[in-house]
Each structure stands twice: as C-alpha cells, then as structure tokens.
N, C-alpha and C positions, 0 to 999 in steps of 0.2 A: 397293620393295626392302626388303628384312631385314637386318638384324645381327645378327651372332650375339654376343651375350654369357657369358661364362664368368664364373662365378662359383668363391669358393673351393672348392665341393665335388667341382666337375669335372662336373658335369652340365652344357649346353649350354640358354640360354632366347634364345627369337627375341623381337625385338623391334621392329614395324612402327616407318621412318622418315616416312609418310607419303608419300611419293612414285609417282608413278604412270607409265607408260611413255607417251610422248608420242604413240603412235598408239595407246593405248584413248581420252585423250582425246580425240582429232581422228575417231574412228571414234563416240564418245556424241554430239560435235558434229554431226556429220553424221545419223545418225537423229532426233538430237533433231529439227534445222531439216528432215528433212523431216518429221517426223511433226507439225509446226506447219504447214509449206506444206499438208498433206493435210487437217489439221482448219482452216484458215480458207480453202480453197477446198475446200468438198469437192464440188462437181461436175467437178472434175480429180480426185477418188482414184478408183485402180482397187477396182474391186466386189470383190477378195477382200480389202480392205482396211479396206471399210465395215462388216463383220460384228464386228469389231473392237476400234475405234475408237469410243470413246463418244462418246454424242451428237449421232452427225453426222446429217441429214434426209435425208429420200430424194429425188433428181430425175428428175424425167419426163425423158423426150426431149427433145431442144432444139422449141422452136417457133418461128415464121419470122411479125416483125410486117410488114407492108409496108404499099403504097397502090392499088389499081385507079385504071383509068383515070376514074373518076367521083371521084376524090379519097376513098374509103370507104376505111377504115383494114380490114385482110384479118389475121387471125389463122391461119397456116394450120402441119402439119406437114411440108411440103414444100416446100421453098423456091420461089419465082416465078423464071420463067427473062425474062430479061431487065431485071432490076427490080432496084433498089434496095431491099435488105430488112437488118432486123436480128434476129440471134439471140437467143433469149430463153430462160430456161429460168423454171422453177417447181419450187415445192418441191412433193412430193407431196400433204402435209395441209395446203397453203396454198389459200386460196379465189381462185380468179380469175375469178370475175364483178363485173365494174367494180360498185359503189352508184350504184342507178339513184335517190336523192334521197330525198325525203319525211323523215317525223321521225326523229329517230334514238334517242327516248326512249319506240319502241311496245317 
C-alpha cells in the first residue's frame, strides 16, 4: 500500500508503507513450495518444467527389479505379471553396472 504525502508546495510524493496484499503472499508461497517439491523430486516434474529448472538430471523410464523362480534377481522394463517387483528409476548419466570387484586403485 502507499501514502500519499503532501508537503508544503502542493505537489503530492508516495511513499511505500511496506505492506504487501495477503494473497501475493500466499500465491509466492505456493510456487515457491512447489517449485522446491519439483527440484527435490524431479522424477515427479513434468518434462515442460525440466527445460527450466536448473539442475535437475534426466530419468530413464522406470525399471522393474524382481526375482525368477530360480531365485536370480531380473532387471527388466516391463514389469512381471504375477510377481512381486520394485520400481526403480536411474538417472540418465548414472552408471548402473554393479562393480564386478578386483582393485579399485588400476
């Protein structure tokens, strides 16, 4: 809000009291927290949002970890029907072949 101030010459000077309308607050509030929900989960932002948004990573498709009946652990992108699976995702410039051992100082 403003004040108007008159001084002796008759000219009119505004003069900010600081105050602000209580829904641009509560409307900054609300972009703010989501554009915090969007950057700490960003495999929930929508893709015109990531173009954006700095520094968020890119994610594959989900992948689906599970077990065959030989008990062998099945990485697969298509979930198993009948089975007990978990969703997975990856970052795109993330490496996901497990470390098969040996030194770690070649």
């Amino acid at each position: 809000m403003q004040r108007v101030l008159r001084n002796g010459g008759g000219g009119c000077r505004w003069r900010q009291t600081g105050k602000a309308p209580v829904w641009v607050l509560i409307g900054l509030g609300l972009i703010g927290g989501l554009m915090l929900y969007w950057y700490t989960t960003p495999q929930d932002t929508p893709v015109w949002v990531r173009s954006w948004l700095p520094g968020l990573p890119e994610y594959t498709g989900p992948l689906y970890r599970w077990r065959d009946d030989q008990g062998r652990e099945q990485i697969t992108d298509k979930p198993p029907r009948a089975r007990p699976y978990e969703v997975v995702t990856y970052r795109a410039d993330a490496n996901v072949v497990p470390h098969q051992g040996g030194s770690a100082g070649r």
